[in-house]
N, C-alpha and C positions, 0 to 999 in steps of 0.2 A: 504494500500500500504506500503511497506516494500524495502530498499537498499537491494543492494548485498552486502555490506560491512557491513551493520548491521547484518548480518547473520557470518559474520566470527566470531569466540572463539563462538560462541550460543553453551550450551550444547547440546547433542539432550538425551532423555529419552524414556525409553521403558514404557508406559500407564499402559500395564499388570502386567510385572512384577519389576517395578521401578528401572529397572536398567539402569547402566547411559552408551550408548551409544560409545560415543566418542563425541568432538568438530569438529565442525567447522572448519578445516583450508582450504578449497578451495571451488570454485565451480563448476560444469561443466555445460557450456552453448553450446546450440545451435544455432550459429546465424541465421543459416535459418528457424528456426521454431520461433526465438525468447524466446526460455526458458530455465530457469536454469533447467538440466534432474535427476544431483545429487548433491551432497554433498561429499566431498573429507574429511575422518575422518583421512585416514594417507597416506601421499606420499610414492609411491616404496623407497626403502631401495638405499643406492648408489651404490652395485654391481648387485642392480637389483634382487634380491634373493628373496625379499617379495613383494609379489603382493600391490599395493593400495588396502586401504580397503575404501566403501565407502556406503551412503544410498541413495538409488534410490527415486527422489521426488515421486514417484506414491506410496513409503512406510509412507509418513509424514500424520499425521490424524489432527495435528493445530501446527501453530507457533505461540508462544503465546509472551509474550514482555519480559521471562526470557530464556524460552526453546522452544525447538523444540519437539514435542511428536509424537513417531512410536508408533505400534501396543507393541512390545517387543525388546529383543535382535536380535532378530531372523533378525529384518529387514535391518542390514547389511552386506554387500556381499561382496567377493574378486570384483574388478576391472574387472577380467578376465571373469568372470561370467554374467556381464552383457552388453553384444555387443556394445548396442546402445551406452555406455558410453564410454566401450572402446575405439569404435573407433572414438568419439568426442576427449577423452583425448590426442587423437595422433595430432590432428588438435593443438595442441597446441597455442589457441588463448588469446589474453589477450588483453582485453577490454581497462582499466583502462589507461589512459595516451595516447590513441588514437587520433590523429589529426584530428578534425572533419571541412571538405574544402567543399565552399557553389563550384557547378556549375560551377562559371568561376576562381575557385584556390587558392580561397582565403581564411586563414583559420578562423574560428568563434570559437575556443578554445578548448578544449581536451574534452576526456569523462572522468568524472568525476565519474560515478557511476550508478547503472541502478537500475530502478522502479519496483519493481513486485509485481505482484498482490498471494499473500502472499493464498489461497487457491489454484490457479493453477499454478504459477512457471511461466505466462507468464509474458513478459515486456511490461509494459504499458508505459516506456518509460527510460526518459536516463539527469540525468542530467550532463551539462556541461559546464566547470569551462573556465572562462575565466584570469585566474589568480588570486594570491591570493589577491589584492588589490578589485580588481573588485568585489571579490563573496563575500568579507569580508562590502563593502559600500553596492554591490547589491542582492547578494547573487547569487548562481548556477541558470541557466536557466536550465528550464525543456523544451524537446523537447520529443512528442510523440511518440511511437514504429512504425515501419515502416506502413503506408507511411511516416515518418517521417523521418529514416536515412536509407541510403544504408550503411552495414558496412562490408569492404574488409580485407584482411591480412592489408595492412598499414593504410588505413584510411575509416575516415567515412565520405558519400559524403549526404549534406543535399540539398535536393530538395527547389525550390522556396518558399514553405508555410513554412518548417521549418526554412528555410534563413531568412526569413524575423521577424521572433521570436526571432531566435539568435540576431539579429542586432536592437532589441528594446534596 
């Protein structure tokens, strides 16, 4: 199991012909399916002129604990090229600092960072920080990928079995 955040600045590398990819600087997730889909290597340009460049996780063959390893160069793509990202990238969602409220509105602390299962890109779950005092005596709780969180444009709503986890 692997963060999202441990994947930001990762090299990534091409296997066959060693050449170096690009970093790391974003992710594209799915919330409804639960997975990260790509890797963001460069954001559009600010007049908008250059596409995102990026690599599709169905190109990644291991992530290993320095780098990330495609096939070749080859296995990064304009933005525009591939739909499914595309049109996640438009949802413009950002996990990270997320209010996560049990049921009846109460909050149980932010999302902190998300778990994946580092072969498939899904989330096995999500840890989240109850401030910096707390994570620093207790550390981050880890709550489960859905059924574990509902997660909406503003918040993340934790069902009774995850509430009761956060609140140990």
């Amino acid at each position: 199991m692997i963060t999202g955040k441990s994947l930001i600045g990762k090299p990534i590398i091409g296997q066959e012909d060693g050449a170096h990819v690009g970093n790391v600087h974003d992710l594209i997730f799915d919330h409804d399916t639960d997975e990260v889909v790509s890797f963001v290597l460069y954001n559009k340009d600010l007049f908008g002129l250059i596409d995102a460049v990026i690599v599709p996780w169905r190109n990644v063959l291991n992530i290993g604990e320095a780098v990330i390893l495609v096939p070749s160069a080859g296995a990064k793509m304009k933005l525009k090229d591939d739909p499914r990202s595309r049109d996640l990238s438009k949802r413009e969602t950002a996990l990270s600092g997320t209010q996560v409220l049990s049921t009846d509105g109460q909050k149980l602390g932010t999302l902190a960072d998300m778990c994946l299962d580092e072969k498939t890109g899904k989330v096995v779950g999500y840890q989240v920080s109850e401030g910096f005092i707390s994570d620093t005596l207790h550390g981050k709780k880890f709550v489960p990928a859905p059924p574990g969180l509902a997660i909406g444009d503003n918040a993340a709503i934790a069902p009774p079995q995850a509430e009761a986890e956060l609140k140990k």
